[in-house]
PQR file with spaces between the fields and no chain letter, atoms N, CA, C, O and H, PARSE charges and radii, in Angstrom:
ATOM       1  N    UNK     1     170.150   91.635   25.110 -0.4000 1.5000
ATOM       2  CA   UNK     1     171.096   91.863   26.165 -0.0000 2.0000
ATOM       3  C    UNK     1     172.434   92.168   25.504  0.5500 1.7000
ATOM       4  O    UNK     1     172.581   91.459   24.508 -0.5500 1.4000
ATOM       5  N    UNK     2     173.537   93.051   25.745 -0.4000 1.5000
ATOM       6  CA   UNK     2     174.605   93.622   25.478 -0.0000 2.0000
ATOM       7  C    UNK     2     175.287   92.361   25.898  0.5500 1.7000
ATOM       8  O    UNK     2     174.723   91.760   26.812 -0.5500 1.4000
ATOM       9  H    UNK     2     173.418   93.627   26.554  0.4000 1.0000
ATOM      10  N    UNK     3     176.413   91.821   25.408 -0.4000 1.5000
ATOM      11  CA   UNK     3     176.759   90.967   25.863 -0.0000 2.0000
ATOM      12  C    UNK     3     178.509   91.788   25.398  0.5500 1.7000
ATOM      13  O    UNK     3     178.632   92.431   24.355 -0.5500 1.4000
ATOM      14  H    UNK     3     176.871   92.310   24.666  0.4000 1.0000
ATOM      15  N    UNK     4     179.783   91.562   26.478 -0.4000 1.5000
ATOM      16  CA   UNK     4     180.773   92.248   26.699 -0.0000 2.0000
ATOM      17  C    UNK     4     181.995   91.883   26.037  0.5500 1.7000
ATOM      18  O    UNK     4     183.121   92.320   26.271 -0.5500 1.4000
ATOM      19  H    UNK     4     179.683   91.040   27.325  0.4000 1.0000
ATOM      20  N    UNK     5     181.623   90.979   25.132 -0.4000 1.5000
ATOM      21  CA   UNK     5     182.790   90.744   23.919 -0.0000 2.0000
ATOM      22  C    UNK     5     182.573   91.837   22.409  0.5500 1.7000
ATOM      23  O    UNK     5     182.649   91.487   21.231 -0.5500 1.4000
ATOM      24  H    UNK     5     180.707   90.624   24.941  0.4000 1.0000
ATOM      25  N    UNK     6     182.308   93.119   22.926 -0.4000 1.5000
ATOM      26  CA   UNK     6     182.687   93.990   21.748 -0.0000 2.0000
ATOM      27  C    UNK     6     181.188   95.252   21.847  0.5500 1.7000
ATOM      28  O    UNK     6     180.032   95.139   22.255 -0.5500 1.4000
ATOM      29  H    UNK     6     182.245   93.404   23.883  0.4000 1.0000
ATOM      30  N    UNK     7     181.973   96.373   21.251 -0.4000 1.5000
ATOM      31  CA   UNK     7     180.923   97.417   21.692 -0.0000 2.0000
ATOM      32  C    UNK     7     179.208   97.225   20.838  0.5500 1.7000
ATOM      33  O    UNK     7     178.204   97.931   20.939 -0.5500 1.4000
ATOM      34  H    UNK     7     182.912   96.464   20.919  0.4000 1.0000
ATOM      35  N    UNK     8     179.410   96.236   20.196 -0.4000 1.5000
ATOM      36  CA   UNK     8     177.983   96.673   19.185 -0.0000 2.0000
ATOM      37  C    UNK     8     177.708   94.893   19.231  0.5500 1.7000
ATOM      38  O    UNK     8     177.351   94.427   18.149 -0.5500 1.4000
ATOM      39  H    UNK     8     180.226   95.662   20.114  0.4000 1.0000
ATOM      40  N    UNK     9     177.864   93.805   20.497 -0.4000 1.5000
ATOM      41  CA   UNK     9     176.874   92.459   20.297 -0.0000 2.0000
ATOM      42  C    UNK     9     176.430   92.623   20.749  0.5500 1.7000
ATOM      43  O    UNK     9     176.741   93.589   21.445 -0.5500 1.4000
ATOM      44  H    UNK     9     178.154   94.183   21.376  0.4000 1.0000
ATOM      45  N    UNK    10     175.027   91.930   21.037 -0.4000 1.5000
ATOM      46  CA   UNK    10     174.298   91.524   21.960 -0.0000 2.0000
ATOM      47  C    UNK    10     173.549   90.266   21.696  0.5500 1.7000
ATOM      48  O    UNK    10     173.559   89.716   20.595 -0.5500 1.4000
ATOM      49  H    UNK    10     174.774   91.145   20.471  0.4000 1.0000
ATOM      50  N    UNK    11     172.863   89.798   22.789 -0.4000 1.5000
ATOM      51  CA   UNK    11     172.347   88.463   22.564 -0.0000 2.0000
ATOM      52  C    UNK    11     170.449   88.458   22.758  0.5500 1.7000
ATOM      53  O    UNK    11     169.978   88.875   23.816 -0.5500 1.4000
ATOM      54  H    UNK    11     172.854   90.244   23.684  0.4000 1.0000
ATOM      55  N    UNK    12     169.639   88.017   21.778 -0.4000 1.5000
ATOM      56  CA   UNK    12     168.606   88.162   21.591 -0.0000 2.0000
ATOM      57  C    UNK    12     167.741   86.735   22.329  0.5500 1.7000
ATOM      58  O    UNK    12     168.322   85.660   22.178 -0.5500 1.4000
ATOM      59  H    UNK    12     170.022   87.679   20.919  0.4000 1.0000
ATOM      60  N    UNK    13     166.762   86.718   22.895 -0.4000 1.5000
ATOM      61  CA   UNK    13     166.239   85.220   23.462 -0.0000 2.0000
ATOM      62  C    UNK    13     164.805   85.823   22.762  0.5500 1.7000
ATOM      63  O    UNK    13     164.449   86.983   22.552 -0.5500 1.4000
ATOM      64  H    UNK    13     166.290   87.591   23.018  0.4000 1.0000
ATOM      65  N    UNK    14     164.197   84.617   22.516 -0.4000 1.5000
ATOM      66  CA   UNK    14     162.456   84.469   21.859 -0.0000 2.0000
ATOM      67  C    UNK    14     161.916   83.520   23.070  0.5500 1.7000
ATOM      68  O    UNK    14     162.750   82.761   23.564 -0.5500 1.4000
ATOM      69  H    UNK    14     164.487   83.676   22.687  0.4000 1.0000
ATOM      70  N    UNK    15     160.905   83.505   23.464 -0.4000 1.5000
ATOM      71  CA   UNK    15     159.976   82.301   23.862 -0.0000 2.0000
ATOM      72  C    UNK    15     158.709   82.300   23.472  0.5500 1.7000
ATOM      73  O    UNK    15     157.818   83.138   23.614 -0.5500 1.4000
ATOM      74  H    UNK    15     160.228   84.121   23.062  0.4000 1.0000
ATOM      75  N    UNK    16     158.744   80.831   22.754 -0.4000 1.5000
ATOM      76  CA   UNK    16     157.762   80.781   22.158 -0.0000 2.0000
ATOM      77  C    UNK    16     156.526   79.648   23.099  0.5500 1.7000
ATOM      78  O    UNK    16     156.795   78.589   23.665 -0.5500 1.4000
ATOM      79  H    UNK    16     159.468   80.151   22.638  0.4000 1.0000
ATOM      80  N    UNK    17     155.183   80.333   22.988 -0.4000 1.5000
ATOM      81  CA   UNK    17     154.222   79.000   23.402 -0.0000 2.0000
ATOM      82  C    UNK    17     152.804   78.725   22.489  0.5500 1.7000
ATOM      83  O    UNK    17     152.543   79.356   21.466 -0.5500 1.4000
ATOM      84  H    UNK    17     154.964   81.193   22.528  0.4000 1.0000
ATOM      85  N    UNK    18     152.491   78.335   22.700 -0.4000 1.5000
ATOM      86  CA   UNK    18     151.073   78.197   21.859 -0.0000 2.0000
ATOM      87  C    UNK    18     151.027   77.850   20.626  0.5500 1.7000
ATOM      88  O    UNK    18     151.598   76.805   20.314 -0.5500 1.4000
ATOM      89  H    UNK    18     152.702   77.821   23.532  0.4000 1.0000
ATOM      90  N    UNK    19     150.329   78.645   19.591 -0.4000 1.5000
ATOM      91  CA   UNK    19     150.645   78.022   18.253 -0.0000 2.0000
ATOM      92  C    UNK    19     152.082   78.272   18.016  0.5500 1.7000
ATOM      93  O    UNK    19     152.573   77.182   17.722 -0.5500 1.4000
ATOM      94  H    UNK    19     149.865   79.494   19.844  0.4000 1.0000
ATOM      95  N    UNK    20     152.953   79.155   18.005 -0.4000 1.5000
ATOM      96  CA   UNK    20     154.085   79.217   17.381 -0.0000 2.0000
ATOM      97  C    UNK    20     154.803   78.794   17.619  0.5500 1.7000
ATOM      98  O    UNK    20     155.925   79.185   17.298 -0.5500 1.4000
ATOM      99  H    UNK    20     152.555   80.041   18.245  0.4000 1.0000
ATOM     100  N    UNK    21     154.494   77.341   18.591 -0.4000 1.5000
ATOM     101  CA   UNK    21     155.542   76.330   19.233 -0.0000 2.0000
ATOM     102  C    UNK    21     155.915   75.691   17.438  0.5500 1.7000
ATOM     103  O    UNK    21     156.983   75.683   16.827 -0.5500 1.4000
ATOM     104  H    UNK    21     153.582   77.022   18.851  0.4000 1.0000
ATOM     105  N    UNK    22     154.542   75.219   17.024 -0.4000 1.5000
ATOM     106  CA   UNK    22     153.852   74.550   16.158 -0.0000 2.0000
ATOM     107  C    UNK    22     154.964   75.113   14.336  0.5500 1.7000
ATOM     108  O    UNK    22     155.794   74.573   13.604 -0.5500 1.4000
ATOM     109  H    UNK    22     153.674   75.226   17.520  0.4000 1.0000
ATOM     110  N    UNK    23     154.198   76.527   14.413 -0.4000 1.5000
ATOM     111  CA   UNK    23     155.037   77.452   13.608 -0.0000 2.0000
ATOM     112  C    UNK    23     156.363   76.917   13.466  0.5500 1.7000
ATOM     113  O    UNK    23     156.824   75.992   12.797 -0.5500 1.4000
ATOM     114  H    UNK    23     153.524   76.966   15.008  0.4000 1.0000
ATOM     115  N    UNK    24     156.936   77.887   14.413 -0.4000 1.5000
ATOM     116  CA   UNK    24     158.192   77.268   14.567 -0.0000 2.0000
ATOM     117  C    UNK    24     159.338   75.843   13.918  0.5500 1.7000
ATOM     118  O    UNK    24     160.449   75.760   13.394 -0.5500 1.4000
ATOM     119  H    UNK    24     156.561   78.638   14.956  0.4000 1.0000
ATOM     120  N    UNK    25     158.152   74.842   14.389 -0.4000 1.5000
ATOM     121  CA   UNK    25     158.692   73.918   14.315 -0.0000 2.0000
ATOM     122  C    UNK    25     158.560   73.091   12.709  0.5500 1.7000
ATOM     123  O    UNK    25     158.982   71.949   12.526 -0.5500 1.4000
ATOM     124  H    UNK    25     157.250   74.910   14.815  0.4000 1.0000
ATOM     125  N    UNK    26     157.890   73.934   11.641 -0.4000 1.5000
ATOM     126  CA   UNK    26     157.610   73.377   10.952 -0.0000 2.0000
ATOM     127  C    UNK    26     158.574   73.603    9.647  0.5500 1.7000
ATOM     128  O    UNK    26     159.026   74.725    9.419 -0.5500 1.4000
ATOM     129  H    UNK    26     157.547   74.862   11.790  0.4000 1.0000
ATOM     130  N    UNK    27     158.828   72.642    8.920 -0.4000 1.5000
ATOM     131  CA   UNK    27     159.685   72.777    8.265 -0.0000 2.0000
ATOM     132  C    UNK    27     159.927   73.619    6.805  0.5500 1.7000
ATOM     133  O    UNK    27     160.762   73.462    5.914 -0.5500 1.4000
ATOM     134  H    UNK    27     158.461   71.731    9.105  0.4000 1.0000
ATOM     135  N    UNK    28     158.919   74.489    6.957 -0.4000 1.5000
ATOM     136  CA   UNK    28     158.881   75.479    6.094 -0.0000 2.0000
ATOM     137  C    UNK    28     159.553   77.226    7.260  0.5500 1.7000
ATOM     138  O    UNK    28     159.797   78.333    6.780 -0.5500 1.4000
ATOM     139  H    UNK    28     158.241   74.617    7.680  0.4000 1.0000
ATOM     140  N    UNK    29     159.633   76.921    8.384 -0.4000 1.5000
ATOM     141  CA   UNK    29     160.156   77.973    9.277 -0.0000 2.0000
ATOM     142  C    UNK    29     161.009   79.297    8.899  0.5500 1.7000
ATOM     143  O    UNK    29     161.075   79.783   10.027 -0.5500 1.4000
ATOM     144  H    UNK    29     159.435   76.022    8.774  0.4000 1.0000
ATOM     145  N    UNK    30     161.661   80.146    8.119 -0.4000 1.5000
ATOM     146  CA   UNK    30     162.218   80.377    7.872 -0.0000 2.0000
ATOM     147  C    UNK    30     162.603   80.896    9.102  0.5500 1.7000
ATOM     148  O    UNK    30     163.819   80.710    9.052 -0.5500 1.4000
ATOM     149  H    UNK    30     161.607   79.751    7.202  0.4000 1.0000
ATOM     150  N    UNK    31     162.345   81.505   10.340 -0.4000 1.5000
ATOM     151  CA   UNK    31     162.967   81.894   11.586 -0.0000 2.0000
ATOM     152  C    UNK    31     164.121   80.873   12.131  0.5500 1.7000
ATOM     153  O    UNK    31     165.281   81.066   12.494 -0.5500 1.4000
ATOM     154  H    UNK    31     161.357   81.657   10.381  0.4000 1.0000
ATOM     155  N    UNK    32     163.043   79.325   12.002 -0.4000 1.5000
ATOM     156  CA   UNK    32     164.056   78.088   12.589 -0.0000 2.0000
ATOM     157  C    UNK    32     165.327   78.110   11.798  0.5500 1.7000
ATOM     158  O    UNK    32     166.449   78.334   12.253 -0.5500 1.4000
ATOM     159  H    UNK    32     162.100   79.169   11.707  0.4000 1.0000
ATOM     160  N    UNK    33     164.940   77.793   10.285 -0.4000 1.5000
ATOM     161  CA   UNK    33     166.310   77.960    9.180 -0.0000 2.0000
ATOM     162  C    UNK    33     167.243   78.729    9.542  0.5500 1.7000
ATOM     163  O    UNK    33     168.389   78.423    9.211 -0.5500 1.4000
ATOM     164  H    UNK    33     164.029   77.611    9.915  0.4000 1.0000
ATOM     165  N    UNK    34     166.965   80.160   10.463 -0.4000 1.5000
ATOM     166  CA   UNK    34     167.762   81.368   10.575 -0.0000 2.0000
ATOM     167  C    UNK    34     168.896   80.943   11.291  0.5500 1.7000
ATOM     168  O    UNK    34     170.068   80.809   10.939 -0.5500 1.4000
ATOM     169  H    UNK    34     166.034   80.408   10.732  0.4000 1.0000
ATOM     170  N    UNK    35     168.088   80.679   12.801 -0.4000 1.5000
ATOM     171  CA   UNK    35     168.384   79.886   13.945 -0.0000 2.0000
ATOM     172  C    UNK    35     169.477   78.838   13.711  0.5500 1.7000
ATOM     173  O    UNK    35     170.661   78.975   14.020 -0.5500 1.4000
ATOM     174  H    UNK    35     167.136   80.788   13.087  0.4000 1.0000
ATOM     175  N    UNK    36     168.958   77.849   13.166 -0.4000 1.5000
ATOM     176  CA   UNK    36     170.157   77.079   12.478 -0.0000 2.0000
ATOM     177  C    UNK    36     171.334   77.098   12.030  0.5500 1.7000
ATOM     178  O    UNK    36     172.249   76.319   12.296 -0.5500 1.4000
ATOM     179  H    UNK    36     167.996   77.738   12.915  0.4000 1.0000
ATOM     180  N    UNK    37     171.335   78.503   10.943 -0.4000 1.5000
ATOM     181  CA   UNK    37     172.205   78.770   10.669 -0.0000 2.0000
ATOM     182  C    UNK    37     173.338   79.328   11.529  0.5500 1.7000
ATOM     183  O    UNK    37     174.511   78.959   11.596 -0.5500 1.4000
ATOM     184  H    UNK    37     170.592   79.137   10.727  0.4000 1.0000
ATOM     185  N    UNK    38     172.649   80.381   12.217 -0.4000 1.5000
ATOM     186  CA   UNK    38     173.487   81.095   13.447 -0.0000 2.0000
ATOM     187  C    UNK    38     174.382   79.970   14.236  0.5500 1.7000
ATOM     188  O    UNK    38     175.598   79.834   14.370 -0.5500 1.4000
ATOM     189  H    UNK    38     171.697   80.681   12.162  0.4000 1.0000
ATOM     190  N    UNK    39     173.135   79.148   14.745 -0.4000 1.5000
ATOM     191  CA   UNK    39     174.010   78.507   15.566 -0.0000 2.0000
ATOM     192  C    UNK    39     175.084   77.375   15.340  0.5500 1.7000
ATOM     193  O    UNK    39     175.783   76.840   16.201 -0.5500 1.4000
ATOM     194  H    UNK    39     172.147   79.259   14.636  0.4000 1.0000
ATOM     195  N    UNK    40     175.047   77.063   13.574 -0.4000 1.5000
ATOM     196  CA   UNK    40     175.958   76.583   12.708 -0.0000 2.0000
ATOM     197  C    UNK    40     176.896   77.639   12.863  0.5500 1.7000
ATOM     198  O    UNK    40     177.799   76.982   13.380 -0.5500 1.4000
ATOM     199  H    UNK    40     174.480   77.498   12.875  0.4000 1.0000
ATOM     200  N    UNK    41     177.288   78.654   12.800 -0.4000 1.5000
ATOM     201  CA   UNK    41     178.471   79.093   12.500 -0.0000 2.0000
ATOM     202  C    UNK    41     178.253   80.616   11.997  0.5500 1.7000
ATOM     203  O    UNK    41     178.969   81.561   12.328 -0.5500 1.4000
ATOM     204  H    UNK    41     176.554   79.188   12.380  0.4000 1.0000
ATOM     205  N    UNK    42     177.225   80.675   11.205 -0.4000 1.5000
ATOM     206  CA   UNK    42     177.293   81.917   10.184 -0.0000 2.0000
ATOM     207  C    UNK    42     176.484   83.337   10.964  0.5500 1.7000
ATOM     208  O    UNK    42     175.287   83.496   11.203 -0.5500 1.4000
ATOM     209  H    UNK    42     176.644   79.907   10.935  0.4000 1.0000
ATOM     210  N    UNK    43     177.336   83.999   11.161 -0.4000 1.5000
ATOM     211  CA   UNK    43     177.256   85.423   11.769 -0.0000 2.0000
ATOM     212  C    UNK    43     175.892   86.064   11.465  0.5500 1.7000
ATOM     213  O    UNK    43     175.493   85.660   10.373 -0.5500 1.4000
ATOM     214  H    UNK    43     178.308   83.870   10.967  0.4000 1.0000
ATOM     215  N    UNK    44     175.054   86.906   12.038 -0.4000 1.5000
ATOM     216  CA   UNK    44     173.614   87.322   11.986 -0.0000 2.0000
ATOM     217  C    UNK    44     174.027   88.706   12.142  0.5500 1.7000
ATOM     218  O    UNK    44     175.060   88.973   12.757 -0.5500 1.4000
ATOM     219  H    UNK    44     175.378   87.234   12.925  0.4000 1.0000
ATOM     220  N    UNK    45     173.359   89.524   11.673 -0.4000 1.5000
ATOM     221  CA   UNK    45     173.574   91.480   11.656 -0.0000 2.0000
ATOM     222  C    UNK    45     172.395   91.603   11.658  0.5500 1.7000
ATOM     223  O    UNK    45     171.667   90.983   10.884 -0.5500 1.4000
ATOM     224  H    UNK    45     172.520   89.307   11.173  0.4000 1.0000
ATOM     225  N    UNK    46     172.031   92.329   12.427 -0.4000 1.5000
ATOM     226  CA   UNK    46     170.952   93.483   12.706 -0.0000 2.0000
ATOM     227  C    UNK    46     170.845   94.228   13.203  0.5500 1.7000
ATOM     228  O    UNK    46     171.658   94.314   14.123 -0.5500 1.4000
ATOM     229  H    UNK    46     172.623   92.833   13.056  0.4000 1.0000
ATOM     230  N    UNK    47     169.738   95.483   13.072 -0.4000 1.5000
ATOM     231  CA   UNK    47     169.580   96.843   12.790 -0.0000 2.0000
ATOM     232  C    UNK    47     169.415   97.009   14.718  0.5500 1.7000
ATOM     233  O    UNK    47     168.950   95.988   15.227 -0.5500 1.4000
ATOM     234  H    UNK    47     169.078   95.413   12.324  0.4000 1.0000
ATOM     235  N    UNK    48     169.661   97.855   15.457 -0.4000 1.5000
ATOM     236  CA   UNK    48     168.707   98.287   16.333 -0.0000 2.0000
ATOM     237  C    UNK    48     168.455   99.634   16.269  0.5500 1.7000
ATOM     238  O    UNK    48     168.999  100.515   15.603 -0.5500 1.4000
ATOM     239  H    UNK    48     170.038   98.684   15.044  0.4000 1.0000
ATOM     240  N    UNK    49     167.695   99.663   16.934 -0.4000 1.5000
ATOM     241  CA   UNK    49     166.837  101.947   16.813 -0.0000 2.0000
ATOM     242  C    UNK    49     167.214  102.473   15.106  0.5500 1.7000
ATOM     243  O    UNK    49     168.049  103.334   14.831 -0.5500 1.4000
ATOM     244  H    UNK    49     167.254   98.948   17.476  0.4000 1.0000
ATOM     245  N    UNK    50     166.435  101.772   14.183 -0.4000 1.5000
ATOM     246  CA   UNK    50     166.414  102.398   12.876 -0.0000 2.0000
ATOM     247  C    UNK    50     167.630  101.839   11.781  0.5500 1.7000
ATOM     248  O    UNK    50     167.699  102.306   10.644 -0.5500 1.4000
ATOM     249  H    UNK    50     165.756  101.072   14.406  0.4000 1.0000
């Protein structure tokens, strides 16, 4: 979703069920680690359309 604090954010949602509740949650995660971090503080960049 584009979100309206600046021409190039947006905000990404996952839902997870089944095994990758499991995944997820395990402490080898590197997605969760990501997650963490973001929502610690440290800014995330990524690509969209290429």
């Amino acid at each position: 979703m584009k979100n309206g604090d600046g021409p190039n954010t947006y905000t990404g949602i996952v839902i997870l069920f089944g095994p990758a509740v499991d995944d997820y949650c395990s402490p080898e995660s590197f997605e969760r680690q990501f997650d963490e971090g973001v929502n610690a503080g440290t800014p995330a960049h990524g690509e969209l359309n290429g």
